[in-house]
Every structure is written in C-alpha cells, then in structure tokens.
N, C-alpha and C positions, 0 to 999 in steps of 0.2 A: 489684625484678624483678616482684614481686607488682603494682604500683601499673599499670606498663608492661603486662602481658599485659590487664589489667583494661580500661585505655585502649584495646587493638589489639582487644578484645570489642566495646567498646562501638563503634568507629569513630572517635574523637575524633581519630587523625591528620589521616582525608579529612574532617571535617565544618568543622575549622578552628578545635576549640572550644579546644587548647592553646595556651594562650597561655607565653612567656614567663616563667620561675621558679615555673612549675608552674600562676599565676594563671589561672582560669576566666575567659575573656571570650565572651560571647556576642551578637553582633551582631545589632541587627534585622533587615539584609536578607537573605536567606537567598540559596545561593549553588548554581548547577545547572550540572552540567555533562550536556550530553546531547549523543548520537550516531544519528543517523541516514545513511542513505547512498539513498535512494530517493524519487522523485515523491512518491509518495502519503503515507508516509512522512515527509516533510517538510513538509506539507500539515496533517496531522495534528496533530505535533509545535508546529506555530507556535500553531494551536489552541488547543492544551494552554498552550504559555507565555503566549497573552493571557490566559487562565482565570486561570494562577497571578497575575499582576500586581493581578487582582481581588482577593487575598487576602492582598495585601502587598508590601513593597518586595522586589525581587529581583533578582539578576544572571544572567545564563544566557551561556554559550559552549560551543563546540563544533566538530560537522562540521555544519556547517545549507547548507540548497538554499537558492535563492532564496524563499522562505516563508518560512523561520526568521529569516532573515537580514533582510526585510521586518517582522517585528516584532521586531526587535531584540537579535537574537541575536549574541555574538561571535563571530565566525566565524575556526575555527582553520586548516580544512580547509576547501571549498569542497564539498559535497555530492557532485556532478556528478563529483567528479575519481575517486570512488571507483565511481561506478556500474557494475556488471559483469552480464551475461546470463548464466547456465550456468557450468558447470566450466569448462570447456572455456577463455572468458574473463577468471578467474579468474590463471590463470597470469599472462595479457598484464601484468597493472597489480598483483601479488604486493609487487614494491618496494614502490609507491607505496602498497598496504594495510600493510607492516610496518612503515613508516617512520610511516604515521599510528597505529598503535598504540604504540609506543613514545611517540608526540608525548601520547596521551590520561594513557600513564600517570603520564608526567613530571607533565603536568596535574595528574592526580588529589595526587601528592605539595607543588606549588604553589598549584595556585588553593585546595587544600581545601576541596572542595564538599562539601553537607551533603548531598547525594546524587548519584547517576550516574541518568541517564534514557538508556534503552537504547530506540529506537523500530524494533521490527522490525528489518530488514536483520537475519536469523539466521544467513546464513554469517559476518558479521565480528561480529557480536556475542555470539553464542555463545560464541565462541572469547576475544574480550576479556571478558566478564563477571566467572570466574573469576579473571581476572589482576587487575582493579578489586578485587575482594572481597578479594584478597590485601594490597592495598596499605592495607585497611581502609574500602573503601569503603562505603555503603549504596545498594543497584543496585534502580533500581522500575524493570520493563521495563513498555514498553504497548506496546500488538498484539503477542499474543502469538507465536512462531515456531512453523509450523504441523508443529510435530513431533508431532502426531497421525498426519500425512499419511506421513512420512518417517522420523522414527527417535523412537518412542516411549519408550525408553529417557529419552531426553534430558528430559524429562518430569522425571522423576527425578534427575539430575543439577543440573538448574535447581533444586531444592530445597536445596543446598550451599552455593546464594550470591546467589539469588536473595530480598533482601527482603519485594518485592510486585512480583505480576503482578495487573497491568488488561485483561483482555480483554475482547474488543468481538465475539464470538462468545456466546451462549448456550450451545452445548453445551460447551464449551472448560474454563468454570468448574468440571464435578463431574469432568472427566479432569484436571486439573491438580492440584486439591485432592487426588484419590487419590492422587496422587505423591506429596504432602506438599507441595504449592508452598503459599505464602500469597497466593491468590489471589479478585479477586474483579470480578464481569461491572458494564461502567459503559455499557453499551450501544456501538453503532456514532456514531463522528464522523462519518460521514459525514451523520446523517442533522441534525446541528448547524445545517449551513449548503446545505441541500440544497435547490437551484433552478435553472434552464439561467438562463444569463448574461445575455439577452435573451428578449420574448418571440416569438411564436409569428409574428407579423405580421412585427417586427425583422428576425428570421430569413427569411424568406422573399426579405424585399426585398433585403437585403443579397446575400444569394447568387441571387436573380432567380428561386426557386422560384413556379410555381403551384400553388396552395393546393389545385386538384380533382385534381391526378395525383400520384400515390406516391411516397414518396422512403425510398428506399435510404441507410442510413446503417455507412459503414466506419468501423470502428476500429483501424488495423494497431499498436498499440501504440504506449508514450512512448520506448523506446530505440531507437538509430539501429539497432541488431541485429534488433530487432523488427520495422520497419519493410523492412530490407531485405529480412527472409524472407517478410514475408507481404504486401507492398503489389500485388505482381505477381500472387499466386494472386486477391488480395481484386479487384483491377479487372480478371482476366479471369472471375473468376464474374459482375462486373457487365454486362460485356459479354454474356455469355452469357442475361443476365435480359432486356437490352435490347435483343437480336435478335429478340425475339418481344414486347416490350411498350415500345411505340416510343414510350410519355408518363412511362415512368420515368426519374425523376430521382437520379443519384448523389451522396453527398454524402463526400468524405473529410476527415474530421475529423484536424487533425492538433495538437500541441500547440506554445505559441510556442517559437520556437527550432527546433522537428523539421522536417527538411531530409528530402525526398525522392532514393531513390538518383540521382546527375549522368546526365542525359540521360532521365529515365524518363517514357513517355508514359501521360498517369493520364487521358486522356481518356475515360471520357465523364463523369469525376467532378468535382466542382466542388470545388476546397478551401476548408473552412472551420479557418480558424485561431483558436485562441481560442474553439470554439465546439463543444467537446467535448461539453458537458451538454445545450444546446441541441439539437445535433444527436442524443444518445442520445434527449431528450425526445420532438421533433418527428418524427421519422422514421419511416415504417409500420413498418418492420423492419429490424434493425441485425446485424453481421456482425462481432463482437469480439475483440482478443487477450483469451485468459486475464489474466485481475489485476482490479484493483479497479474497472477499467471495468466488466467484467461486471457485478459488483454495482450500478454505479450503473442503469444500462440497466434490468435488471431493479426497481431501486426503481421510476424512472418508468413501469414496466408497458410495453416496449417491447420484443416478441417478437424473441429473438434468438438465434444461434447463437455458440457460445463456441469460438474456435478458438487453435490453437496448433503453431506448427514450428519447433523447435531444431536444431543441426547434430547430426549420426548420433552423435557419443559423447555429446555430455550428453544425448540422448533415452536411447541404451543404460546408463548411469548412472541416472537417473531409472526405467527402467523398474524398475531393479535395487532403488532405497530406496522411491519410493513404494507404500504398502500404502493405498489408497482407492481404489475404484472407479470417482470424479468428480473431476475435478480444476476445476471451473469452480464461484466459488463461489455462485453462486446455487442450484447441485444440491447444495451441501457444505452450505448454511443450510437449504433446504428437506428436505435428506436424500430426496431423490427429484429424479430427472430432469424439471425443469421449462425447461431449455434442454441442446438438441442440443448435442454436442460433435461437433465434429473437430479429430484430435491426431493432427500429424505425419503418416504419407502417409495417413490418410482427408482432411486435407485435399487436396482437387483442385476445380478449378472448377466440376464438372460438381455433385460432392458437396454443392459449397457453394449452388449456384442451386437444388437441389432442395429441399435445408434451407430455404429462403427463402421459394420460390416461393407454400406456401399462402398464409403471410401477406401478401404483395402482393395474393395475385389474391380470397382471400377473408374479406371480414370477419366472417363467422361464425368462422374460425378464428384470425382474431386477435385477436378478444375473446376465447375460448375460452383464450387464449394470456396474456392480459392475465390473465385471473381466474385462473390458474397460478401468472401470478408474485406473485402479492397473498401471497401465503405467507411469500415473501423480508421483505416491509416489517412484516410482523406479527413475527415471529421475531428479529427485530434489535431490537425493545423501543422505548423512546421518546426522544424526543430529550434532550442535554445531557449527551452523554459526557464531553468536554472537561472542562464543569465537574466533573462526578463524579470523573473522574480528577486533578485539578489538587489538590480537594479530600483523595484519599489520598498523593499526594504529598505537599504540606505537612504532613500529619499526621506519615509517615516522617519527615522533615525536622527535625523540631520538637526 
C-alpha cells in the first residue's frame, strides 16, 4: 500500500514509467499530451512542440487546430470543434466539451504521458486540470489564465495541481508565485516569429492600395460570433470616415476559413485574407477585437482602437467577475491606457470614427501614438519563449 501511494505522489501511472512486475522501464521519447481549444492558442502551442523536438525524440497528441496538427500533432479532437465565445455559448456545445474531457482522461490513463500541457483556453481547462492531477498526472500550463482579471482566488487553487506555470506576461509571474503557483515568466511567443506575411509593396499591389493615401485597417475578430457582432458596426464607422476623406482606403482583414455574415455588403473595404499581420503592420490605424490581435497591432506600433461586443448576459456576467479596469491587452501590458477601448454599446459608429480620426488625418498624432505603444514591445521582454518554455517542460518531464 505503502509502495502504490508512493507511485500516485510521484505520477508514475500518467508518466508511463510502470512497467509490468513492478520493472522500471523508461523510454527515450518522452510522451505529451496537450490541450488547447483557441486560434492563438494553437499557434502557440505548435510553437512550443517544434522547440520540444529540438530537445529530443517525442510524441505529442491531443485537441490541436490546424497549427498543431501542421507540426505533428495527434490529433484526438479537432481544436475548432470546441471553440465557444462567452457563456452564453458555452451551453450550445456543453456535450461535445464533456464528451471531450472524459476522451483526455481516458488518455491520460492509456497513452501515459510524462506530462499534460494545458495551453490557455481557462474555461475547459481550469475545470480539467484538477481532474488530470487526479489520475496522476504532471500539468505545465502555458499562457497563463487571466484570473487576475476575473477570479483571483483561482490563483490559488491552481497551486493544488498545478506543476509549472510559463507565463508570457511580466507582471503575471510575482501574482502567481504569491499564490504559491511554481511559476516562472519565458517571455511572449508571439514575439518568436513576429513579422506581416508579406511586405509592404506585396501588400499594396495585391489589394490595389495607393501607397500616398491612408489605409484603414479592421479587425472584427477570428470567430464566426465575433465577426457577426462586430463587422457591421466596424464598416459603418468606415463609411463614416470616408464620407469626408474620399482617398481612404479600407482594408478588412479576415483569417483563412472566416466567412463573412450571407449576404453582407462590406463595401468600401477590401478583403484581405491571410493578411492579418500585414494588414495590422501596414495600415495608418487599425480598429480591433479585443484578444491577441490587439497585442499584435500595438507590437507593430500601429495606432489603434481595442473594441468589443458580446450578447447582453455574457456582457452582464462579465461585468459581474471581471475586477480590471482595461480589458485590452496592450493597456493590461503597459498598465496605462495606450489604446482607446470601446466595449459593448460605447461601441457605435460615430464613437468608433472619432477614435480614429486623429490618427488618419494627423501625423503628429500618430507618431505620438506610435511612441505610446513602444511601451507594449519593451515590457513583453525578448524573444524565444517557445524555446524557454519547451526547455521547463522537458526538465518537468524528466
């Protein structure tokens, strides 16, 4: 009995190190099971497993997006199938998240991986974490869940069963630790592989821009929910810009696969697909959903406004958990308002072209604007998160 609790301390069930009449076998390729359920998210995570290959043989499966699943991921779940906006959402596809957490923990009991990689997504990972640890797992979350914002407590709870946390925040690391989490800051991924897709000329020609008149850059977000709420308010602010400045050029960026609502006239914006970064890049001033667009936009120093609209109970929910001031993270890195928010009904068209307007019409003010957000790229640290983190992973692992 003694021998068994000893083993369910150490994790030897989930790591796969029992073997057979008790024999120690321990395998060179080490063996990951990770979950994530979001864009960015998955982007990340793929990341991370090319790092870890740098550092040895390995196998990885899971819920992986198209990213993960592009560097070779087994794919148990399909990413996509789990993606959900707000509570509210949440109920729609409730099966289909219970059914996949039953599927990971069966996982964790057969593939016996030498640890669980948790990537964000904190509503279904939160809640699975605990139940991994239980079956003996060892859990390294990276990007951390922003229960700063929303429920602090949890801070604290994630110290129960939480291994190691990698966060890609600077301040993140001495609130976590206070909790008692083992955690520790590996910088932002993002800034890994940080570049628009094409350049500057590319861009132009491709979408028929002239290089001496202004160009407007939307962002109505990666989910089809996103895009529904906010495409319509985002191209009648532009309309609005370009009834009085008849050389501006619109540009809505949309990501591949994102489908515009059936029948919706987006005239006078030009769609670039695939041409997300480009567009935050290249564009006098851009017009954002909240998430990690934002952050990108403001790395390139490209004056923007950070917006956001959910349906009436998950905004009244939200009102109700989140305790921060800023919800856009470029104000949450800088800890000061270095891009305008509208959330929920301050978004309006009118609201949103005024937001805009200096930086179009005046270049004193959007360099003024530029040198703001230089704050954001300094505070996020240096590049090679990826490997940083891939690095305390193996080490957990070992």
């Amino acid at each position: 009995m003694g021998r068994a609790r000893g083993a369910a301390r150490r994790g030897d069930g989930a790591r796969g190190d029992a073997a057979p009449h008790g024999a120690v076998v321990r395998d060179l390729e080490r063996r990951f099971l990770i979950v994530t359920g979001e864009a960015s998210g998955d982007l990340h995570a793929a990341h991370l497993v090319e790092a870890l290959r740098t550092l040895g043989p390995c196998r990885v499966r899971g819920i992986a997006g198209p990213a993960l699943r592009a560097a070779g991921t087994e794919c148990l779940v399909p990413a996509e199938a789990l993606a959900v906006v707000g509570f509210a959402e949440i109920l729609e596809r409730l099966p289909r998240l219970l059914a996949t957490r039953r599927l990971l923990l069966e996982e964790v009991r057969s593939f016996r991986p030498h640890a669980v990689v948790l990537v964000d997504y904190p509503g279904f990972n939160l809640r699975l974490g605990p139940a991994l640890k239980r079956c003996g797992a060892r859990i390294f979350y990276y990007i951390a869940p922003q229960v700063w914002a929303w429920h602090p407590e949890r801070a604290r709870a994630m110290a129960q069963w939480v291994d190691h946390l990698a966060v890609v925040f600077p301040f993140e690391e001495p609130l976590f630790r206070a909790a008692g989490v083992p955690v520790s800051f590996v910088g932002h991924p993002l800034l890994d592989d940080f570049a628009p897709e094409t350049s500057a000329d590319e861009f132009r020609a491709t979408l028929g821009l002239d290089a001496a008149s202004p160009v407007l850059g939307l962002l109505p977000g990666s989910r089809a929910q996103e895009i529904a709420r906010h495409v319509g308010l985002l191209i009648a602010g532009a309309r609005r810009l370009a009834a009085t400045r008849p050389n501006l050029q619109t540009v809505l960026a949309l990501a591949p696969g994102a489908e515009l609502p059936r029948g919706f006239d987006s005239a006078p914006a030009r769609i670039a697909r695939g041409l997300t970064r480009a567009t935050q890049a290249y564009a006098t001033a851009c017009a954002v959903a909240s998430g990690t667009a934002t952050l990108e936009t403001a790395l390139f120093g490209t004056p923007l406004v950070v917006l956001y609209r959910t349906g009436r109970l998950n905004y009244a929910i939200a009102r109700r958990l989140v305790r921060i001031p800023r919800i856009g993270l470029p104000n949450i890195v800088a800890e000061a308002t270095v891009a305008p928010e509208l959330i929920q009904d301050q978004l309006t068209p009118a609201a949103l072209a005024d937001a805009l307007a200096p930086w179009l019409d005046d270049p004193a003010a959007r360099a003024a604007q530029h040198r703001a957000l230089a704050i954001v790229r300094e505070k996020l640290g240096s590049p090679g998160a990826s490997a940083r983190a891939a690095r305390r992973l193996w080490e957990l692992a070992a």
